[in-house]
Structures are given as C-alpha cells and as structure tokens.
N, CA, C and O atoms as CSV, one atom per row, in Angstrom:
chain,resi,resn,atom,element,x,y,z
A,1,UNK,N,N,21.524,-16.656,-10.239
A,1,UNK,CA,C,20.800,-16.227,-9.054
A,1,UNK,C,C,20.414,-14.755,-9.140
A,1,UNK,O,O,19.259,-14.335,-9.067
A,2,UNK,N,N,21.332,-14.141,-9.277
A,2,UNK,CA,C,21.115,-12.523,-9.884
A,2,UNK,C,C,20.062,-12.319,-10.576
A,2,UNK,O,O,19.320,-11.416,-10.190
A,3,UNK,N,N,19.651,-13.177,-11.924
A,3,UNK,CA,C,18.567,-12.993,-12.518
A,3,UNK,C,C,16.954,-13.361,-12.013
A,3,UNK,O,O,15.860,-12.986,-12.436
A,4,UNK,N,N,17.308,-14.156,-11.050
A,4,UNK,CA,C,16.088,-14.435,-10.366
A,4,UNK,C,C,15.882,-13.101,-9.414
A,4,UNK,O,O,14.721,-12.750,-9.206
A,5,UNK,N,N,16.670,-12.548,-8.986
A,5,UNK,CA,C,16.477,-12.009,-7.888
A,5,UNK,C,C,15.988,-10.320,-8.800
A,5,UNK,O,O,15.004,-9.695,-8.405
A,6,UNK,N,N,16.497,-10.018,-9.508
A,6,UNK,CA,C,16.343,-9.212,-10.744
A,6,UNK,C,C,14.763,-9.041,-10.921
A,6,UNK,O,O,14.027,-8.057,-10.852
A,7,UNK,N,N,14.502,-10.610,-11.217
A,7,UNK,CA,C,13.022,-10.853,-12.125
A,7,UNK,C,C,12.435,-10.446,-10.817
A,7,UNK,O,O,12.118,-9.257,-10.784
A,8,UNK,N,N,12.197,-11.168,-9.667
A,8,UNK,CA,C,11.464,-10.791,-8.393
A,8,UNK,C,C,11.557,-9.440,-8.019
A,8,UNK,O,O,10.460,-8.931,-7.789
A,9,UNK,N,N,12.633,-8.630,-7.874
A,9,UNK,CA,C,11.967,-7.149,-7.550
A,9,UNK,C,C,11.657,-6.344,-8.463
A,9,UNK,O,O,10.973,-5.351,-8.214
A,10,UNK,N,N,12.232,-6.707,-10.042
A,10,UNK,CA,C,10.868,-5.902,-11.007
A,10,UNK,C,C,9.200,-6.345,-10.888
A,10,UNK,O,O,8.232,-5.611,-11.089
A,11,UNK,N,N,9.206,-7.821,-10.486
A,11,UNK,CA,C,7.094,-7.722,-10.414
A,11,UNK,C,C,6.711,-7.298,-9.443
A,11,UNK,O,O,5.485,-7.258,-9.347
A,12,UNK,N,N,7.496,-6.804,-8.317
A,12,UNK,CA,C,7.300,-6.593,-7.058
A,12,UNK,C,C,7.277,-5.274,-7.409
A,12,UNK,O,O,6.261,-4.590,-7.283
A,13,UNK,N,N,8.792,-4.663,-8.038
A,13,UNK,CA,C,8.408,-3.054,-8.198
A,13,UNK,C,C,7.310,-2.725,-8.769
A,13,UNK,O,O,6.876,-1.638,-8.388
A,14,UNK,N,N,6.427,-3.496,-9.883
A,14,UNK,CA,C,5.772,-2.660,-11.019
A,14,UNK,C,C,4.070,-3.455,-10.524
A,14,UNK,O,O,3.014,-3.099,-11.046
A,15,UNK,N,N,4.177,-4.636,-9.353
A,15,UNK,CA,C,2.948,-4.432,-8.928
A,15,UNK,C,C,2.465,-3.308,-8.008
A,15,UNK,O,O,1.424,-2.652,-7.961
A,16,UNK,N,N,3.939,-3.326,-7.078
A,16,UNK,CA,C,3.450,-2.084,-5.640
A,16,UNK,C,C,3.681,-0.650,-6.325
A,16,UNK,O,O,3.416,0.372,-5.693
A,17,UNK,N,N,4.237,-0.597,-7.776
A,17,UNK,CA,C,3.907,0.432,-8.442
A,17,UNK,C,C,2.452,0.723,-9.185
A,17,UNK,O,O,1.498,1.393,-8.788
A,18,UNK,N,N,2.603,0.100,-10.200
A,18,UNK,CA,C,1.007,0.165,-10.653
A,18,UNK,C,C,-0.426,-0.316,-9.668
A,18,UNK,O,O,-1.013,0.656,-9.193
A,19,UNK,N,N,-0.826,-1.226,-9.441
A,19,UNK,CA,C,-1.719,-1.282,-7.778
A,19,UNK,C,C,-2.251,-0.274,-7.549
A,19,UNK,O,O,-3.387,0.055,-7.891
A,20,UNK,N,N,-1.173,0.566,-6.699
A,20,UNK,CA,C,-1.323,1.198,-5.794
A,20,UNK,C,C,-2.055,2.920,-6.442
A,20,UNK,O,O,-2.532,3.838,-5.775
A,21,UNK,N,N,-1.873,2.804,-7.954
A,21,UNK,CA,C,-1.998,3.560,-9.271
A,21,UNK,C,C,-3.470,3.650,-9.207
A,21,UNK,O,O,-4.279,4.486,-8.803
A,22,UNK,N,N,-3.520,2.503,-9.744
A,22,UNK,CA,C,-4.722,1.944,-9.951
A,22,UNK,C,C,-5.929,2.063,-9.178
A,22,UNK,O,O,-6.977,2.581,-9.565
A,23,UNK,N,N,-5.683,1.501,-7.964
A,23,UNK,CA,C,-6.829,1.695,-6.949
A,23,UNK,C,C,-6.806,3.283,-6.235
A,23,UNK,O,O,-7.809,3.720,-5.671
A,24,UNK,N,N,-5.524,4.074,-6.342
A,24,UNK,CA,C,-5.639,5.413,-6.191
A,24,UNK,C,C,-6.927,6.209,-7.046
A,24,UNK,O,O,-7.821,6.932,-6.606
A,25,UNK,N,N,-6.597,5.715,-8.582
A,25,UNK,CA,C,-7.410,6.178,-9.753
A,25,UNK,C,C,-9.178,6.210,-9.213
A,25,UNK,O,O,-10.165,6.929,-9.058
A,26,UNK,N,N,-8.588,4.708,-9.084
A,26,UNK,CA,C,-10.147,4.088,-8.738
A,26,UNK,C,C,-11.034,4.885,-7.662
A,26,UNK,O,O,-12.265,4.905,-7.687
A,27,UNK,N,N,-10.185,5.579,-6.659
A,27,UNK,CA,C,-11.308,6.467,-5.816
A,27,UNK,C,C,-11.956,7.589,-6.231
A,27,UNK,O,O,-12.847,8.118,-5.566
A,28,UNK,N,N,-11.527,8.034,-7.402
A,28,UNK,CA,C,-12.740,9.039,-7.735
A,28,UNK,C,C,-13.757,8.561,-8.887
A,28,UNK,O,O,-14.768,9.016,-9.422
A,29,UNK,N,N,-12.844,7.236,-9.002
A,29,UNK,CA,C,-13.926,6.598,-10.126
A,29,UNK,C,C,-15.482,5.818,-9.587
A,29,UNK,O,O,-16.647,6.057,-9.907
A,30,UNK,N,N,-14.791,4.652,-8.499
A,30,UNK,CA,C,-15.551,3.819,-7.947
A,30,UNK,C,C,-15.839,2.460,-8.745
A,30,UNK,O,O,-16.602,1.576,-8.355
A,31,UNK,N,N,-14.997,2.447,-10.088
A,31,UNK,CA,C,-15.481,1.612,-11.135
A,31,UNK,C,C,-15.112,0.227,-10.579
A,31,UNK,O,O,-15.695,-0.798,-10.932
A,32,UNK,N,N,-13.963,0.265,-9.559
A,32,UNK,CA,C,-13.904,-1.552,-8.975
A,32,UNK,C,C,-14.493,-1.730,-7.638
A,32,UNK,O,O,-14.679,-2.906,-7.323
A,33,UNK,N,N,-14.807,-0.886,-6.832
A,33,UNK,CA,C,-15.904,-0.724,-5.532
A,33,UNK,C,C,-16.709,0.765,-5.652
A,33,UNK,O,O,-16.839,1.681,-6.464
A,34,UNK,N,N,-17.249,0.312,-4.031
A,34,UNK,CA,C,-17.877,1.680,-3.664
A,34,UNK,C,C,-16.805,1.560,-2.603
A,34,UNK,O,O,-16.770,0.697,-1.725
A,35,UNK,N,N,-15.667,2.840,-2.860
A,35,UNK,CA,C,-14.546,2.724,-1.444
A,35,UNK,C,C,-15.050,3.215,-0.094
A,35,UNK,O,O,-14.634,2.845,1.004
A,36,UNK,N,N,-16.141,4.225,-0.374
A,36,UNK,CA,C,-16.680,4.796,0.790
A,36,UNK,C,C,-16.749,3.805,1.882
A,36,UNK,O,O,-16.361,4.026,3.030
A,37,UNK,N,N,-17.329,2.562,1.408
A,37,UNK,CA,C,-17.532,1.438,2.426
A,37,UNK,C,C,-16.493,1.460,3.357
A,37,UNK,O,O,-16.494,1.809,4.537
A,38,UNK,N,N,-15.998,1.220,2.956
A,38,UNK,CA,C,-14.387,0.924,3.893
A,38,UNK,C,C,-13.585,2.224,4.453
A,38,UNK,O,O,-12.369,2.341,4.605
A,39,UNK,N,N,-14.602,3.155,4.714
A,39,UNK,CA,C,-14.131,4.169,5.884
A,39,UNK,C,C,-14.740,3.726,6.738
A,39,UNK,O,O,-15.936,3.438,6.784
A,40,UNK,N,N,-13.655,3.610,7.758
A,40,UNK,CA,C,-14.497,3.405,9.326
A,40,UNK,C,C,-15.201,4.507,9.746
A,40,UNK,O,O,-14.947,5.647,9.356
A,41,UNK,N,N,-16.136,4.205,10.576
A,41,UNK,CA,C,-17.235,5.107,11.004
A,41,UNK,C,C,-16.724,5.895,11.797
A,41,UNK,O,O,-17.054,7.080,11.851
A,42,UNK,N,N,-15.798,5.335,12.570
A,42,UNK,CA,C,-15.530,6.208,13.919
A,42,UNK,C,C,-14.495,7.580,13.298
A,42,UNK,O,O,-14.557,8.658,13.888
A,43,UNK,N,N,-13.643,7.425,12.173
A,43,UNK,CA,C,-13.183,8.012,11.672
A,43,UNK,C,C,-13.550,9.248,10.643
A,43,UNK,O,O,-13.020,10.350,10.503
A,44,UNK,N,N,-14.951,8.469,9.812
A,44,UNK,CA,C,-15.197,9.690,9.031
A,44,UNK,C,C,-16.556,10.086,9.692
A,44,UNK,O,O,-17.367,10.688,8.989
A,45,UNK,N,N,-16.842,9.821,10.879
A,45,UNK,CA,C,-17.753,10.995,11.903
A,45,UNK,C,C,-17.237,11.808,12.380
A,45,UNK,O,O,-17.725,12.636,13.149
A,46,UNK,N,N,-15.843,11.703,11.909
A,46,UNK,CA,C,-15.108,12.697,12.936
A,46,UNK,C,C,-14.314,13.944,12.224
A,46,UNK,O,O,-13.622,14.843,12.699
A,47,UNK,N,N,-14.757,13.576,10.711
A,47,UNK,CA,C,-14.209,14.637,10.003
A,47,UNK,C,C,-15.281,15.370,9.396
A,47,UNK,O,O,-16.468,15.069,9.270
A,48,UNK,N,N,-14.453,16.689,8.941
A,48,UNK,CA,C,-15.976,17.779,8.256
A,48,UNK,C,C,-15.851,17.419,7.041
A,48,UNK,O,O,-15.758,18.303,6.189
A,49,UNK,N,N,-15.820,16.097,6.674
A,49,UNK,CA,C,-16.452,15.941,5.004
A,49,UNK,C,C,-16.698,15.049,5.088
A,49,UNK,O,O,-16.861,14.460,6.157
A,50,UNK,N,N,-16.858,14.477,3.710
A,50,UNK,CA,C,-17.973,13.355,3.852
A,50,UNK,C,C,-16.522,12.151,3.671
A,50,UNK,O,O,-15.338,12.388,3.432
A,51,UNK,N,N,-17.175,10.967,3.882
A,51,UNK,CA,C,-16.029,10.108,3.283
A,51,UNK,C,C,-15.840,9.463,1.655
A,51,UNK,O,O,-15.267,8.476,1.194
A,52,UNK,N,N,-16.631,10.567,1.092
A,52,UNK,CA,C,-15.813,10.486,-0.006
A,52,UNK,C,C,-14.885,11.069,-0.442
A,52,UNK,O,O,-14.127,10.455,-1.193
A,53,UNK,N,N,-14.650,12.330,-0.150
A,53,UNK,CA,C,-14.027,13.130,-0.427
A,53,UNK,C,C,-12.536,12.505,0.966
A,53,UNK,O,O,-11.409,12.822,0.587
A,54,UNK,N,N,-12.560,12.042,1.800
A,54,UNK,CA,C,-11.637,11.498,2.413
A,54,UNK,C,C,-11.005,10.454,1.007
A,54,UNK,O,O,-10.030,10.640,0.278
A,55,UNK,N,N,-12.147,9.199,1.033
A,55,UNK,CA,C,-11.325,8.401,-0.224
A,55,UNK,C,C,-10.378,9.399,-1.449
A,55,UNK,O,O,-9.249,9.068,-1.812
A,56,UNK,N,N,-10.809,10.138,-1.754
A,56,UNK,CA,C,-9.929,11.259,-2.717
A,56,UNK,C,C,-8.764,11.371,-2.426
A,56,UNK,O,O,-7.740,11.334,-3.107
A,57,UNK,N,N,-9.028,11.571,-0.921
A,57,UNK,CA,C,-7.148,12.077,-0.088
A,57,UNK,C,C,-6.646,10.660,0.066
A,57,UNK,O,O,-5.437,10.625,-0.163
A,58,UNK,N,N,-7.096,9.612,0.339
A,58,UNK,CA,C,-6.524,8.136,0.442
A,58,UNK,C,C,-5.793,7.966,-1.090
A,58,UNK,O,O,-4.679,7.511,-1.347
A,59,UNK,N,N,-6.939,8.556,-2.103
A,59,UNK,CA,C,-6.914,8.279,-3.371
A,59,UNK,C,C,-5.243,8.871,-3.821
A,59,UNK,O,O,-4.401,8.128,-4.325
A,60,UNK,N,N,-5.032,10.217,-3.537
A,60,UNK,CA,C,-3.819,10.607,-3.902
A,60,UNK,C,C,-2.486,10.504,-2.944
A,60,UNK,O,O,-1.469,11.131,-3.240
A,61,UNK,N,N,-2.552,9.752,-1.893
A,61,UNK,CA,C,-1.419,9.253,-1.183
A,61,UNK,C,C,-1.279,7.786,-2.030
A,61,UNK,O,O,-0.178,7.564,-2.534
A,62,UNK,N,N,-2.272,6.853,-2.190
A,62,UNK,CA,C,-2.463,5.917,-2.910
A,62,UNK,C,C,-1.500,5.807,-4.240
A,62,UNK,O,O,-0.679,4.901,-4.388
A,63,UNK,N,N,-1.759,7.027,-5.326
A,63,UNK,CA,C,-0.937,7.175,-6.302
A,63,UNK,C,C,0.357,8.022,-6.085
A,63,UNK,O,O,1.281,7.831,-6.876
A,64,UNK,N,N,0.515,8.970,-5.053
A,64,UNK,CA,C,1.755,9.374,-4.687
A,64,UNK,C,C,2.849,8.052,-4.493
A,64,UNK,O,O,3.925,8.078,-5.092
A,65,UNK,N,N,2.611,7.317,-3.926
A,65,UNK,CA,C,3.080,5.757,-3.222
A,65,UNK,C,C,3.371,5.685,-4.359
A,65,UNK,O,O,4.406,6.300,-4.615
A,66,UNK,N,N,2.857,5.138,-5.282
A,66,UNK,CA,C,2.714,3.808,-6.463
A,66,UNK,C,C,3.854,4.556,-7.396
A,66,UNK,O,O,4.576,3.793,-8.038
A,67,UNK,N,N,4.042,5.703,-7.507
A,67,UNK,CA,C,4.913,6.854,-8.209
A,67,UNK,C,C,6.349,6.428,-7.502
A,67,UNK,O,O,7.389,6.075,-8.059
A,68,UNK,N,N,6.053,6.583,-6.032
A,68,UNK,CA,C,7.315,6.620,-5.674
A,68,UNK,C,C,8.114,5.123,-5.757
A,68,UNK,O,O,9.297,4.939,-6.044
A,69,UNK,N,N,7.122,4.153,-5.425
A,69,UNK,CA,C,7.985,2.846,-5.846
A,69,UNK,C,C,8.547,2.788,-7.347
A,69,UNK,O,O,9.593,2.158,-7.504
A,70,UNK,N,N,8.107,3.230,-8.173
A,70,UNK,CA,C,8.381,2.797,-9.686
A,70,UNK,C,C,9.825,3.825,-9.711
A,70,UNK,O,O,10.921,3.490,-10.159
A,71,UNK,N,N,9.481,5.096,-9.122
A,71,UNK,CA,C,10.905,5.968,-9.387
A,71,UNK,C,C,11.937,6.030,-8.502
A,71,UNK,O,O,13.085,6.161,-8.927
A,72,UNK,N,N,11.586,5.919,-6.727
A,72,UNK,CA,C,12.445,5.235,-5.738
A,72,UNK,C,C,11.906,4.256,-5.135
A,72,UNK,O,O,11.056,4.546,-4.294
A,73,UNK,N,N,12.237,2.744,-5.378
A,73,UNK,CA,C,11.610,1.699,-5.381
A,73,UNK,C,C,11.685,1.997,-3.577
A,73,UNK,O,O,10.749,2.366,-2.868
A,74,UNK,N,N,13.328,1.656,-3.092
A,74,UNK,CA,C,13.219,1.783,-2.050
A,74,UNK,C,C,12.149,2.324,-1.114
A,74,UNK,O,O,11.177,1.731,-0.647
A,75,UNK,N,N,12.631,3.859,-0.906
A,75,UNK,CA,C,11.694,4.900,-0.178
A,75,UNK,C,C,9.685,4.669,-0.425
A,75,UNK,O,O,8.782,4.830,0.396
A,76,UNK,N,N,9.629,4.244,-1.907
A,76,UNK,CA,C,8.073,4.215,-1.914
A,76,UNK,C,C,7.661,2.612,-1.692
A,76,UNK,O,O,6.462,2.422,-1.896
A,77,UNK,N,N,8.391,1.457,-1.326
A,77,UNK,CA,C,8.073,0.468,-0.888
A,77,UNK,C,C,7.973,0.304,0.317
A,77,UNK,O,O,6.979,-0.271,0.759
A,78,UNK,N,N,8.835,0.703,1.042
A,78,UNK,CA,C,8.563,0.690,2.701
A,78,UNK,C,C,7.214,1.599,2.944
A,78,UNK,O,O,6.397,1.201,3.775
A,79,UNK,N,N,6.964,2.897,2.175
A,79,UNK,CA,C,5.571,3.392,2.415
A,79,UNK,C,C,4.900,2.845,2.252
A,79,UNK,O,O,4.306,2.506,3.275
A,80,UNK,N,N,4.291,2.187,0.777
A,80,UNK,CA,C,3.302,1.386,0.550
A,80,UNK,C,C,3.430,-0.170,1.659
A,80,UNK,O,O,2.365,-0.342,2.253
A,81,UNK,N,N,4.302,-1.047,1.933
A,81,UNK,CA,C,4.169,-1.558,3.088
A,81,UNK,C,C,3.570,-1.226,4.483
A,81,UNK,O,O,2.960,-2.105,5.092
A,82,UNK,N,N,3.764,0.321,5.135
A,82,UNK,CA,C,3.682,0.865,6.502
A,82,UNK,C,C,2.143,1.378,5.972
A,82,UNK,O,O,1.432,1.315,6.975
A,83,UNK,N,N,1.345,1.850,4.839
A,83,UNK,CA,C,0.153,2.585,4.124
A,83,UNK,C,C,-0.820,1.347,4.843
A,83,UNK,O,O,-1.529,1.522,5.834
A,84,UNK,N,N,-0.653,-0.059,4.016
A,84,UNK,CA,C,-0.981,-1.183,3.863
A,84,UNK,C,C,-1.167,-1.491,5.093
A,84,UNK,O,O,-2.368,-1.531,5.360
A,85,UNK,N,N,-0.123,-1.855,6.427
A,85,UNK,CA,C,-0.578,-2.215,7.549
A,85,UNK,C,C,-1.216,-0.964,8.305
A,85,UNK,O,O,-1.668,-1.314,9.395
A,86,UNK,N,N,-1.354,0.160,8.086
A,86,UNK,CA,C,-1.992,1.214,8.346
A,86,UNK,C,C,-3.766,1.167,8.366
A,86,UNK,O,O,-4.637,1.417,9.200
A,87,UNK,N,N,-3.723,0.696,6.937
A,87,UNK,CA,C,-5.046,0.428,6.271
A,87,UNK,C,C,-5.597,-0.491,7.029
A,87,UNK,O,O,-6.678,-0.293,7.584
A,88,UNK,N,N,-4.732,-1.926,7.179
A,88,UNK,CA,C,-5.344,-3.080,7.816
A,88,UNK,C,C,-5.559,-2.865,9.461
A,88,UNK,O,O,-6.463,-3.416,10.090
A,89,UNK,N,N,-4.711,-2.098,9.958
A,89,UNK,CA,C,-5.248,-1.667,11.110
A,89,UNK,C,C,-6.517,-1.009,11.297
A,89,UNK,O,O,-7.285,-1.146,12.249
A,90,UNK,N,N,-6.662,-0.195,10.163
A,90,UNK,CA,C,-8.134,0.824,10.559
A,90,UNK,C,C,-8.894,-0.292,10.811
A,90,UNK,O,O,-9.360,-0.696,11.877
A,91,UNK,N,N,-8.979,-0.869,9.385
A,91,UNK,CA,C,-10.062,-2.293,9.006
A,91,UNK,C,C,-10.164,-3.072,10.481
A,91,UNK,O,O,-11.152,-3.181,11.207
A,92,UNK,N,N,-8.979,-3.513,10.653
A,92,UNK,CA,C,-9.379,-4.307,11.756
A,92,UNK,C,C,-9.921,-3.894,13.324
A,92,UNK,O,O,-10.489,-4.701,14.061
A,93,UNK,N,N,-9.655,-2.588,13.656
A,93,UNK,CA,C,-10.381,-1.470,14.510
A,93,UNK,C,C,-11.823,-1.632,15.022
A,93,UNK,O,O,-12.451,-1.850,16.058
A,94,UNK,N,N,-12.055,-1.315,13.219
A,94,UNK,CA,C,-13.493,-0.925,13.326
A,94,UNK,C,C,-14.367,-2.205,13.355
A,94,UNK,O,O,-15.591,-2.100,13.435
A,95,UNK,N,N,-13.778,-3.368,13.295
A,95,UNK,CA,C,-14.273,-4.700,13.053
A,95,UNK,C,C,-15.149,-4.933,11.933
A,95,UNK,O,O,-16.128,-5.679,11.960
A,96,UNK,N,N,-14.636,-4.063,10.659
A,96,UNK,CA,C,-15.238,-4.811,9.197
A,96,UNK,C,C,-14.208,-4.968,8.289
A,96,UNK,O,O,-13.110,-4.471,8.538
A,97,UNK,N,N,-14.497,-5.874,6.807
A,97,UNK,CA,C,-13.730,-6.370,6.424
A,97,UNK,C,C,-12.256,-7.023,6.459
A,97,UNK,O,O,-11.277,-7.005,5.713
A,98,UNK,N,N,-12.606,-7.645,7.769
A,98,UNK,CA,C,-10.930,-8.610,8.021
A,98,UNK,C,C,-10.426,-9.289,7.182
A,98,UNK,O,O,-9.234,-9.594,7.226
A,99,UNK,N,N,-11.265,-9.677,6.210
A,99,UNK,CA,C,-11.014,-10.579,4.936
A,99,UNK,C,C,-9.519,-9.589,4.223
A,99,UNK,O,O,-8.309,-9.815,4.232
A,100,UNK,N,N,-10.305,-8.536,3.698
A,100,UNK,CA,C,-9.498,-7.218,3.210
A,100,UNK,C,C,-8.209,-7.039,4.543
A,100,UNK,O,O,-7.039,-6.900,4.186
A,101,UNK,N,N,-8.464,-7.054,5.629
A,101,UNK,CA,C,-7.147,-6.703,6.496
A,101,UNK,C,C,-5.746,-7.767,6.354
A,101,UNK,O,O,-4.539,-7.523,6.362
A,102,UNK,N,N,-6.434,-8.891,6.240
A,102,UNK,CA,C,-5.621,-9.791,6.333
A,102,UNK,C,C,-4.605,-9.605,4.858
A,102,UNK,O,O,-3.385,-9.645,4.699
A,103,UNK,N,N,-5.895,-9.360,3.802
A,103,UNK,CA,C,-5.024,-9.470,2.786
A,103,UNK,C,C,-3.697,-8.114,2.356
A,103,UNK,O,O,-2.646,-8.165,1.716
A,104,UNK,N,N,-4.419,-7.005,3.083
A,104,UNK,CA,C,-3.489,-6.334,2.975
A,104,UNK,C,C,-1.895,-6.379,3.766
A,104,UNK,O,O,-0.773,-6.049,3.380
A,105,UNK,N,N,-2.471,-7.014,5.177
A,105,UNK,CA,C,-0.823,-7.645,5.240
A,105,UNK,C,C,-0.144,-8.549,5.168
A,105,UNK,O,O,0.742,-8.983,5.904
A,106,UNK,N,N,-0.710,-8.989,3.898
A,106,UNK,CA,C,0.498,-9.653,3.378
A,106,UNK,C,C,0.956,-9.213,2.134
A,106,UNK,O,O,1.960,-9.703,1.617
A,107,UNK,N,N,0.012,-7.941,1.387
A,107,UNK,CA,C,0.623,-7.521,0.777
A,107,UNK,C,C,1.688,-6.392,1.262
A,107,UNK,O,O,2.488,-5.688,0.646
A,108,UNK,N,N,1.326,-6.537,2.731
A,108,UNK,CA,C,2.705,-4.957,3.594
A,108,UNK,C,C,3.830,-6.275,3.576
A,108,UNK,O,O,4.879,-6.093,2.958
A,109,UNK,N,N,3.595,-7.623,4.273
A,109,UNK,CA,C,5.068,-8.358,4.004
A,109,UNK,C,C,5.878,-8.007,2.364
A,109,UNK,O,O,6.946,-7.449,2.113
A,110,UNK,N,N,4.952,-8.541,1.574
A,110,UNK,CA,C,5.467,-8.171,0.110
A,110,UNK,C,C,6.017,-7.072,-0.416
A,110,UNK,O,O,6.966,-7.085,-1.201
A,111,UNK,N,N,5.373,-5.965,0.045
A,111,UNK,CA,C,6.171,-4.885,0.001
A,111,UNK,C,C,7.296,-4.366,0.924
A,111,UNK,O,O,7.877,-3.292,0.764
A,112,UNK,N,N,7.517,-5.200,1.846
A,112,UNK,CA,C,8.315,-5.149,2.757
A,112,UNK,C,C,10.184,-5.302,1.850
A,112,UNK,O,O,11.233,-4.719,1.576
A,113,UNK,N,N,9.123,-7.017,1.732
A,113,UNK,CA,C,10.036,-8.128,1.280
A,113,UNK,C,C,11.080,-6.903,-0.085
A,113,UNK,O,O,12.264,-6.567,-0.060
A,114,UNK,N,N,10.060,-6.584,-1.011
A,114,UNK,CA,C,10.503,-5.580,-2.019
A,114,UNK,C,C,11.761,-4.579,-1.627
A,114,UNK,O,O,12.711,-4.319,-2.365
A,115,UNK,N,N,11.582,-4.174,-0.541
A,115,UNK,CA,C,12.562,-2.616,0.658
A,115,UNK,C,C,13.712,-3.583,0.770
A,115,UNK,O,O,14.875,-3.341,0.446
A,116,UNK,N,N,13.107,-5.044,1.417
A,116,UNK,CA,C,14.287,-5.347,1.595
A,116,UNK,C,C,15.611,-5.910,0.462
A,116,UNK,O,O,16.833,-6.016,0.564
A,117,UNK,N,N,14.658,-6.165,-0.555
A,117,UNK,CA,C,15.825,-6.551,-1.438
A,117,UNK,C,C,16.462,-5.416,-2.348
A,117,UNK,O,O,17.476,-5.477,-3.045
A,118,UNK,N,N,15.557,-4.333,-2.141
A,118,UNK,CA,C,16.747,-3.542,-2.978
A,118,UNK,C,C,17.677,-2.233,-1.927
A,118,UNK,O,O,18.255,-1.194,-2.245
A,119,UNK,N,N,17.431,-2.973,-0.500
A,119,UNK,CA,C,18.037,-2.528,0.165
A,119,UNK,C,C,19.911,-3.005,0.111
A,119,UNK,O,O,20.325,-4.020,-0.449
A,120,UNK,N,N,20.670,-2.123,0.737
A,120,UNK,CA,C,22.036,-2.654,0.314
A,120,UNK,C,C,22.255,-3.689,1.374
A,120,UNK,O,O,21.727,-3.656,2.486
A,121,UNK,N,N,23.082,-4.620,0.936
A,121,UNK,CA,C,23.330,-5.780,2.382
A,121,UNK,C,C,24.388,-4.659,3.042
A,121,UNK,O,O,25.051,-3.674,2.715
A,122,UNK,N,N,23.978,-5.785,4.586
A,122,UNK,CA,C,24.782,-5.120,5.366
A,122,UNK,C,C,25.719,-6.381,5.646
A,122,UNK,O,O,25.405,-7.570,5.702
A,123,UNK,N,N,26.793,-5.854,5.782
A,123,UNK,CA,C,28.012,-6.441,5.976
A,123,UNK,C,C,28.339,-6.755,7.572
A,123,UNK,O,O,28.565,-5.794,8.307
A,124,UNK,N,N,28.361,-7.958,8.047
A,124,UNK,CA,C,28.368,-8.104,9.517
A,124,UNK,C,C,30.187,-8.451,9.684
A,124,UNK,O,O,30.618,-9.569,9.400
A,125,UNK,N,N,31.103,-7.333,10.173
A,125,UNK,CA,C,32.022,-7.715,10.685
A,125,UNK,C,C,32.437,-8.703,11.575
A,125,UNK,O,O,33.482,-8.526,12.200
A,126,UNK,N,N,31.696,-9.844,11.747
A,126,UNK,CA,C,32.447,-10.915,12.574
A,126,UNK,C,C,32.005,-11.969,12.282
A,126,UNK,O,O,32.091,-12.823,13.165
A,127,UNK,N,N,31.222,-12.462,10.695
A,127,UNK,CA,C,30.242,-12.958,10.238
A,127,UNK,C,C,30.383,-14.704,11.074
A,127,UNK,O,O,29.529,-15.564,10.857
C-alpha cells in the first residue's frame, strides 16, 4: 500500500511541479497560447500595464509555485491548489472560458488531494 501511495504523490508532485513550470515559461513565450486572452477585462483595465506584462507576473508566481512543490511539496501544493481556484474564479467572474475554470478545479482538488497526502495524519484520540 505504501508503494502505491509513494507512486501517487510522486506524479502528483512532479506534475504540480513541472506544469506549473511550464506554463509559467510559457508566458513570455506564448508558444502554447496567446495568455493575454485570459485576463479578464475588468482586471487588466484597471492596471497601468498592459496585460501582458501582467501574464509575466502570473508567469513568475506560476514558476515560483511549481519550484516550491518539487522542493516543499507540502507548502507549494496547497498554493498551487488555492493559485488554481483563484484563477478559476477570475475565469468564472468575468464569464469566459468556463471550460478552462472547471478544469482548473479539479486540478485545485488534485493538488489539494497532493497537501493532503503528504500531510502528517492526525491522530484522533477517541478514534
């Protein structure tokens, strides 16, 4: 059982690690979208730059995250979980891409799920 449970939070660590790498990378690249899309309007009218340069700052919380799961799985999985329903909230706000909202929370359960297993059990005194 150990080894199952083993195998499950290493693909869990080294997807919500790398991922989160990846599509960080990807905002100054653009090579798997145009991320700009997916700033809500109401949000980047409201800042003095453009929203690309916002994606940049998404871009390096994005890979800050993905760092911290691989080196404190814990601490950077519950972020990338709380990032994720963060994200899907904007999305769902502004009423575009729900497709994308939805999917991101279930990748916040998954990364949840991740916090919780390499969290320590708790021991219920009166089990």
């Amino acid at each position: 059982m150990d080894s199952n449970k083993n195998l499950v939070i290493n693909v869990l660590k080294y997807t919500f690690g790398l991922v989160p790498i990846v599509a960080g990378l990807d905002k100054f690249t653009n090579i798997l979208t145009d991320w700009s899309q997916y700033a809500a309007s109401g949000i980047a009218g409201a800042l003095p730059f453009e929203s690309g340069t916002l994606m940049g700052i998404v871009g390096v919380i994005e890979i800050v995250a993905g760092v911290l799961v691989l080196v404190k799985t814990k601490t950077g999985s519950i972020i990338v979980a709380l990032w994720l329903v963060l994200i899907a909230l904007v999305l769902i706000t502004s009423g575009n891409y729900l497709d994308v909202a939805v999917r991101d929370i279930v990748m916040a359960i998954a990364a949840f799920s991740l916090f919780k297993l390499v969290s320590p059990e708790v021991v219920r005194a009166n089990n």
